[in-house]
Structures are given as structure tokens and as C-alpha cells.
N, C-alpha and C positions, 0 to 999 in steps of 0.2 A: 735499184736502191740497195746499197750494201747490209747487209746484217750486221746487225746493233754493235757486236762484240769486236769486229774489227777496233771501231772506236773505243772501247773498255779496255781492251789489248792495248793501245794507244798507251792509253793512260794509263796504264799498271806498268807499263815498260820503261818508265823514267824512274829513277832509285830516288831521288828526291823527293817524287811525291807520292812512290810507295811509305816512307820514312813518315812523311805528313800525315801521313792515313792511318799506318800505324799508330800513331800519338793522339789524333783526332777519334779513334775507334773509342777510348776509351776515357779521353778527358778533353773538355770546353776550354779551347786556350786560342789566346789574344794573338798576333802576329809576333808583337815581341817577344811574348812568353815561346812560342817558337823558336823562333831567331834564336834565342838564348839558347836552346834546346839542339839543335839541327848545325848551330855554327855557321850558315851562312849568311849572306847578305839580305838584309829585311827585301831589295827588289826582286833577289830571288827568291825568295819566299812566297812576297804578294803574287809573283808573276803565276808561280806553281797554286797558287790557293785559287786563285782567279778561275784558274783553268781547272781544277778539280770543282767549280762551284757551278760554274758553267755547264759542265757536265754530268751533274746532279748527282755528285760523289758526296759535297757534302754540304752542309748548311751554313749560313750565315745570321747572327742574331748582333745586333747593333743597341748600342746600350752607350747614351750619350753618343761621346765622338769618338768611343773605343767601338771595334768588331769582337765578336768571337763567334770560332770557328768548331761544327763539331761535324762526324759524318754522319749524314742523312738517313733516312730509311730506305734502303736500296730493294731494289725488286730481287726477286728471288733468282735471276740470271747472274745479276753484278753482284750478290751475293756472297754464290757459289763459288764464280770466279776470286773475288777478294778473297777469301778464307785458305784458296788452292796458294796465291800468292803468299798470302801471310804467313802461312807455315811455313813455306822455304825460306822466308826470309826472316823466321821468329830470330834467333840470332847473329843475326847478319851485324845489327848495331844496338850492340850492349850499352855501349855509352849515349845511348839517345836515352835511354832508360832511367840511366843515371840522374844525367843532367836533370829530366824530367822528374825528378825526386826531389832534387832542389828548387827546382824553380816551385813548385807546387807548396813546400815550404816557406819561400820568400812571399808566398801570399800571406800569410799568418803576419810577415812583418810588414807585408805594404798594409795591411789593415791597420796597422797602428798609426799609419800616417797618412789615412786616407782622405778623412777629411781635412787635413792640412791641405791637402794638392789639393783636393775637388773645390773648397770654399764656395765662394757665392754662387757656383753652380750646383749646388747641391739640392736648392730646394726643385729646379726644373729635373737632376734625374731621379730624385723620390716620385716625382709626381709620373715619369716615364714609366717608372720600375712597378708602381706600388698602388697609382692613384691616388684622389684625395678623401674617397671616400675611408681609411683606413684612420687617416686622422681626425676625420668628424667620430669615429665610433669608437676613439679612446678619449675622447673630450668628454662625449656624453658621458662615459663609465664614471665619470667624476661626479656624476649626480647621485643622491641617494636614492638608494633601490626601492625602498618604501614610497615615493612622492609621488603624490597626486598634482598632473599637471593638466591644464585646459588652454588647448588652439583654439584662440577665438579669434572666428573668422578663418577656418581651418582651409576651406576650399576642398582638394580633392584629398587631403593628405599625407602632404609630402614629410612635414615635417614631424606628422605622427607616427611617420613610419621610420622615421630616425629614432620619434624620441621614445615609443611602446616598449621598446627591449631592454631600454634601461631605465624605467622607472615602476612603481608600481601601479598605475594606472594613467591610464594618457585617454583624456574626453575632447571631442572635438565638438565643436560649436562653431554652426552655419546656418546664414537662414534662406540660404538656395536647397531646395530638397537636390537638385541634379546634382550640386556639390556634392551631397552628402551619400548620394548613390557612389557618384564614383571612389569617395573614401572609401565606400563601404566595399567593394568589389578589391580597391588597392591592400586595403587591409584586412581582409576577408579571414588569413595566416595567425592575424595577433589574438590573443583572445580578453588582454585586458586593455581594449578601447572601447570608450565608449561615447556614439555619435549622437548628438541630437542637436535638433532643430530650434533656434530663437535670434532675438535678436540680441545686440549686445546693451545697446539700452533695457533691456529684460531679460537676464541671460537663466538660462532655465539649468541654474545652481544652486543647490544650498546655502545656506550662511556657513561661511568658514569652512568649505567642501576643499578649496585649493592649497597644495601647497606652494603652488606655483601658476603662473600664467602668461601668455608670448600670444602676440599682436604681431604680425608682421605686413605691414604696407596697407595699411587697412585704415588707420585713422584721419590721414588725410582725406577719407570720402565721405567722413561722418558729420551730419551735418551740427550735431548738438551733441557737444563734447562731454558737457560734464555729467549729464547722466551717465555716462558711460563709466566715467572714471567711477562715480558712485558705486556702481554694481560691479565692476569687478572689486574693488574693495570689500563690500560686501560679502563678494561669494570667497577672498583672500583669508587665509588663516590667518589669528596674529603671529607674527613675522614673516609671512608670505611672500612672495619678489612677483612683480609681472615686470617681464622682459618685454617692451617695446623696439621694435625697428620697424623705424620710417623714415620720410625725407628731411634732412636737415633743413632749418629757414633757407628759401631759395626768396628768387623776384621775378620769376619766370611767369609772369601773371598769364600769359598766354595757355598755361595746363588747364586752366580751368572751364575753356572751352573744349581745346585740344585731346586733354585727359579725364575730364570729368572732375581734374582735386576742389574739392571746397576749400584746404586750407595749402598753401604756400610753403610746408614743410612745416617745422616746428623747431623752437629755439631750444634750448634747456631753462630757459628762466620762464618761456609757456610753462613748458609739461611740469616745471616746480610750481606755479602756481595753480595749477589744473590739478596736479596731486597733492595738493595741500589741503585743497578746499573739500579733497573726498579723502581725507586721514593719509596719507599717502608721502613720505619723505622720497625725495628726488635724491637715490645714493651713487648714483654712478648716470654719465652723460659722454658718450664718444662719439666724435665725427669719426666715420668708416671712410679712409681714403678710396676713392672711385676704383673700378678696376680698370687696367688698360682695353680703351676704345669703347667705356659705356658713357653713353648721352644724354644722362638725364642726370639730376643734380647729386652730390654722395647722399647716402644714408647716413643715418646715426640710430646707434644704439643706446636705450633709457635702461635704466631700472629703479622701480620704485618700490619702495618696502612700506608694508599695512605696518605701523607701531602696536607691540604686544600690547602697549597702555592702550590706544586707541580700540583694539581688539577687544580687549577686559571690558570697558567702557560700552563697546558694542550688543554686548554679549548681556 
């Protein structure tokens, strides 16, 4: 077997891709941004990048349908070797340098029209780039710091652990103690949550303890509704919201072996009269369009607001 450096030799021996390496040592550029830079033909470019990548000279990071290209973290052999080269050839090409000052400028003006090119691809490479979790935690920010909110029906936590950091207190309500274990372990970090045990027909809150309250997937399994709505009313501040999502009216009569549902989904002229009958105005009703390749019927989002008169009146 030959020693390593023949091969390094190899490829330190073409001026091309000494030139690319140079440019790549020290800044993240696309093929074109190359090309523009180097003057040659984008297949000689790709051809010499291919084979430097190949050769774990230098790295490749793919970002949508664009590449870029930077050099890798080389072992201390191809190192040594690269730096021997770079120097003889520091100015060998002054004008790659150049070039490479403008182009690095024309980013400043592609960003002015970037979202023009990218358009309806834009939401898939935020989600690439950035994830979705980035946008869930500037939604939340838009709640008040002060608000006191209850998951009922919280489960293990999930959405306590979104919503604890941006409110002033977040209680979760379950009446599986193993639930409540494993919130407890998930949220072990937060220190203004707070867990306990009940049912929602009885929910182990004060009168007018919420400023807020979120139900998610949960009321379809309850067999006597309007207790429910009752109490959380109750434990509702006046002008309090409980955020509902569940399944929108379906006719899938078959869930209710299948899935255990008692109720078929729910309409918006149900939950306004279900919220009526426990002080509760039906202010907002959205069908949530399905996401691609879920099989079970869309959800919808409620919200119902306790009226400050009904609250006085409470009180």
C-alpha cells in the first residue's frame, strides 16, 4: 500500500484546485460563487471540487438545492503539507482575491432579493435551516408573562414544556398519577409548574385561579360534558380563554370501538352551546386543514371566553 501523501501530492499538484482551496480555507462558497471567482467553467469547477471532497480535502453542506463548499478539518499530515503549498503560492493569484471581494459583496445584494427567487420554497428551507421548534417559541412570546395557565388533561407534558417559559405559571392537570410522574421528571428544569392530580369534572382549582386554559384531544373521551365545561369556567378568570383542540364533527362511527371516542368530533354550534350553558361565549372556531398523510379526521381549534359580567355575577 502506498503512503497516504503520494495521493495529497496528487492533489495539491493541479493549480486549480490549489486556487479552490485557497478560497475554500477561508470562506463557505457555492459553486457559482466560485466560478465567478476562478473564471472557469462551473464543470470544471464541480469536477475539481468533487475530487477534493472525495478526498477529504474539503466539506460539503447542502442547503436546499444550493451546495457549499468549505475545507475540512484536515489531519495534521495534509495540514502541514497544505500550508507548505499555500505559501509558495500566497500570491500566485491576486486576482482570485479580488474577485472574491466582490462576489462576497454581491451577497449583501442577493439578500435583497432573496426571497423573491426562493418564494413558496421558502417555508421547506426555514424548516431545513432552522426547524420548527424556533417558531413555536416566538408564538408563545406573544403571551403575557404574568398568566396563569392549566393543561388539562396534561399527560406527560409536552405542552407544559413549551408553554412554562413563557408564562407565569403553567399547572398541569391529570388523573393518571404515571402521567403525572413522567411530567414530573420531563419538567423536573421548570420551576413555575405546577402538577396535580384530578379529574376534569372536579378539577382541583380555585375559583378564578386561570388566566387561561388548553384541552387538547381529550374531550372527545369524556363521557358527560357539561360538568366539564362547568369547572373549568369556574376555575376561569373573568375574561379568561380555554383553548380547545379536538376533532372536528367526523361520521366515522367506527372510532368508537376502534378508538375508544364517545363523541364523533365536535361541531362549533355543539361547543357554543356547551359553552353557553356554563357562561362561556364561543369566540373563535377553526377547522385545522389535515397535515399531509394523517388518517384520521382534521382537528379544530375552539376558544371560549368566561364573560367578565358572568365572572362579577360568579363571584
Amino acid at each position: 500500500m502506498e503512503p497516504e501523501i503520494y495521493d495529497r501530492l496528487s492533489a495539491l499538484a493541479e493549480p486549480t484546485r490549489v486556487r479552490l482551496l485557497a478560497l475554500l480555507e477561508g470562506e463557505e462558497l457555492t459553486v457559482g460563487e466560485l466560478v465567478r471567482v476562478v473564471q472557469l467553467p462551473q464543470s470544471t469547477v464541480s469536477r475539481h471540487l468533487k475530487q477534493l471532497h472525495a478526498r477529504g480535502w474539503i466539506d460539503r453542506r447542502a442547503v436546499g438545492t444550493a451546495s457549499f463548499f468549505r475545507m475540512g478539518a484536515l489531519d495534521a499530515g495534509a495540514l502541514a503539507l497544505w500550508r507548505v503549498v499555500r505559501d509558495e503560492v500566497a500570491d500566485a493569484y491576486p486576482e482570485d482575491q479580488q474577485r472574491l471581494a466582490t462576489v462576497l459583496a454581491l451577497r449583501m445584494v442577493d439578500s435583497a432579493t432573496f426571497f423573491e427567487r426562493v418564494g413558496g420554497g421558502w417555508d421547506a428551507l426555514r424548516r431545513q435551516l432552522f426547524g420548527d421548534d424556533c417558531v413555536t417559541a416566538a408564538l408563545l412570546a406573544l403571551l403575557p408573562p404574568d398568566l396563569v395557565v392549566a393543561d388539562l388533561g396534561c399527560g406527560t407534558g409536552e405542552a407544559l414544556a413549551w408553554l412554562a417559559p413563557a408564562v407565569g405559571r403553567a399547572i398541569g392537570v391529570d388523573r393518571e398519577q404515571a402521567m403525572l410522574d413522567a411530567a414530573a421528571d420531563r419538567l423536573a428544569a421548570l420551576d413555575n409548574v405546577d402538577l396535580r392530580r384530578g379529574e376534569l369534572a372536579a378539577l382541583p382549582l380555585a375559583d378564578g385561579e386561570l388566566g387561561a386554559a388548553l384541552t387538547m384531544l381529550v374531550l372527545h373521551h369524556v363521557v358527560e360534558l357539561p360538568p366539564v365545561f362547568a369547572e373549568v369556567a369556574r376555575a376561569l378568570a373573568p375574561g379568561g380563554r380555554w383553548v380547545v383542540l379536538d376533532i372536528d364533527e367526523h361520521d366515522r362511527a367506527e372510532y368508537r370501538q376502534t378508538m375508544g371516542h364517545v363523541h364523533l368530533g365536535f361541531s362549533a354550534d355543539t361547543l357554543r352551546a356547551l359553552g353557553a350553558a356554563a357562561g362561556l361565549d364561543l369566540v373563535a372556531h377553526r377547522v385545522v386543514p389535515p397535515a399531509p398523510g394523517a388518517l384520521g379526521p382534521p382537528p379544530c381549534v375552539a376558544v371560549l371566553q368566561k364573560g367578565r359580567a358572568q365572572g362579577a355575577a360568579n363571584r
